[in-house]
N, C-alpha and C positions, 0 to 999 in steps of 0.2 A: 808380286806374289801371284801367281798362278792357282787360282783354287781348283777343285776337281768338279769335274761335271756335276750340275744338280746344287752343288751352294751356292747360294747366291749371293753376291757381290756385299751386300748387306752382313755378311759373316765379321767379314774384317774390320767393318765399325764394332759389332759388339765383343769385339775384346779378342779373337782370334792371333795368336800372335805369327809375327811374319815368319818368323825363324824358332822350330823346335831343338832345342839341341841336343846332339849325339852324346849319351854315355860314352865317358872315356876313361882314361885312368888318370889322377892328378889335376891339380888346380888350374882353375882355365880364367882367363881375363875376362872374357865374356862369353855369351850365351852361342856366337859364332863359331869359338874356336873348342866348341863341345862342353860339357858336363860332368863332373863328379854327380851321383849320390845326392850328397845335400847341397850343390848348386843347384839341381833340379827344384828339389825340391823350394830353393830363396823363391826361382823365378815363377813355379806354379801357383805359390803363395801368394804372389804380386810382392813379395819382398826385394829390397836391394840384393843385390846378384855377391851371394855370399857361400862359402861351404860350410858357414856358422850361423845360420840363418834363426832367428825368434822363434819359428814355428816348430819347433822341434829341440827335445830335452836333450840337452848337449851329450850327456853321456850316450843315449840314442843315437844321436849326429856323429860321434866319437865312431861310436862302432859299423853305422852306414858309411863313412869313408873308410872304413879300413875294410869292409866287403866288396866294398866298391875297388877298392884300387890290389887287393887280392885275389879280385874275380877275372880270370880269362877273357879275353876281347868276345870272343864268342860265348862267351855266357853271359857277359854284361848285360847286352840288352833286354835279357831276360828281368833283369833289377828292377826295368822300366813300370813296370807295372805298379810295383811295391809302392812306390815313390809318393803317393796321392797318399797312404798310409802313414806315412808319420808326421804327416801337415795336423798341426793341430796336436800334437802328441808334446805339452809339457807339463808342467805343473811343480811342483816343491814338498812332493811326497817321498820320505826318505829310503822306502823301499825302492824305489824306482833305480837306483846306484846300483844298490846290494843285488836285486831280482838281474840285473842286465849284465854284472860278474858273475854272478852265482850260473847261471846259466851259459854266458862264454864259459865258462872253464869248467862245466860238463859236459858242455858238446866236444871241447878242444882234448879233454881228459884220454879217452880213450885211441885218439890218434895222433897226440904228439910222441912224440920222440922221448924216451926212457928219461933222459934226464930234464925233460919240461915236465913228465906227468908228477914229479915229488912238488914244484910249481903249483900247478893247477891242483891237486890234491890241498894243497896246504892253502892256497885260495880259497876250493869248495868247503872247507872247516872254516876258515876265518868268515867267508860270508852267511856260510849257518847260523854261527856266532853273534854276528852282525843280526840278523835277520831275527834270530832269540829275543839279541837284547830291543829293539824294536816290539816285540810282541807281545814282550814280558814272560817269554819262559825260562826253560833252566836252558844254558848256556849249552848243556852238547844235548841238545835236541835235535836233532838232522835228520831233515826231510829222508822219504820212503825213496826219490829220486837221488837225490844225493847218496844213500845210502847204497842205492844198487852202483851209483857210476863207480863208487870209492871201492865196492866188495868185486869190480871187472881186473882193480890195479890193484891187488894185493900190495904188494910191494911200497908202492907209492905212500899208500894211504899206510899203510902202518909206519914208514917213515916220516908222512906229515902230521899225523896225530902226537910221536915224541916230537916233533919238529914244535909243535903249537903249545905242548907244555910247559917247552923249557923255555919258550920265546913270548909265547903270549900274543901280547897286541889287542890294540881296544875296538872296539865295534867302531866307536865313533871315526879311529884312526883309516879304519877299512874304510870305511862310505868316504873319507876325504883327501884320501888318495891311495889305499894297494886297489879300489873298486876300478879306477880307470887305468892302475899300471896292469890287473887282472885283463880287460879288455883287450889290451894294446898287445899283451904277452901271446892271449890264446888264440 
């Protein structure tokens, strides 16, 4: 390794590593043949070289590879930065599911495609829902956010409010699995 002028040789013992690796798109062997997202993140952690790494709340991880492998070669390395940001990012607090849908599928709301937004509309109700019954309020309480993304897609949203009466579905069922198919959709 060739260090740059002015470090001193001394760098490399204290933990400097030999090889940073390149943002890429998709799962890499190791640290030579590039990075996802949360590969980066395993190896800054001092973790085994994983895209499923300890240090970060899998639904979080979930959604860093899918930015990550979504994202433009030239806009990737932009991500780089982010990466030192979800080290250390988990825990077993049940908002953490619902808040990480609830939010994909208001960003995604207003720029999918007509027949994803009846989708992400009936996501952004079931995670309200979800998020109520967590908080202990009355069930169609829906954030001031939520409320504006839902009143951009008329349409949407007054099809997924009959969509969520006639079908339902339980808070608990959202946080343990529509929370990450919401994710994966928007």
């Amino acid at each position: 390794m060739i260090l740059p002028e002015g470090v001193p040789m001394s760098a490399r013992l204290a933990g400097v590593p030999e090889v940073v690796p390149q943002l890429s798109r998709g799962k890499h062997r190791n640290p030579r043949k590039g990075a996802c997202f949360m590969e980066l993140a395993s190896y800054l952690a001092g973790e085994r070289w994983s895209d499923h790494p300890a240090c970060t709340h899998p639904m979080l991880a979930t959604l860093a590879r899918l930015v990550n492998d979504h994202t433009s070669d030239t806009g990737r390395p932009r991500l780089g930065r982010l990466v030192p940001r979800v080290i250390g990012l988990t825990g077993d607090d049940r908002r953490v599911d619902v808040e990480l849908a609830l939010r994909s599928a208001r960003a995604a709301l207003p720029v999918v495609a007509a027949e994803r937004q009846r989708v992400m509309a009936v996501a952004v109700l079931a995670a309200e829902r979800a998020l109520a019954d967590i908080d202990g309020r009355p069930a169609d309480d829906v954030s001031e956010a939520s409320a504006e993304a839902l009143d951009d897609v008329p349409l949407a949203a007054d099809w997924a409010r009959r969509f969520t009466e006639q079908v339902g579905g339980t808070p608990r069922h959202f946080r343990r699995h529509a929370a990450a198919n919401t994710i994966r959709y928007a």
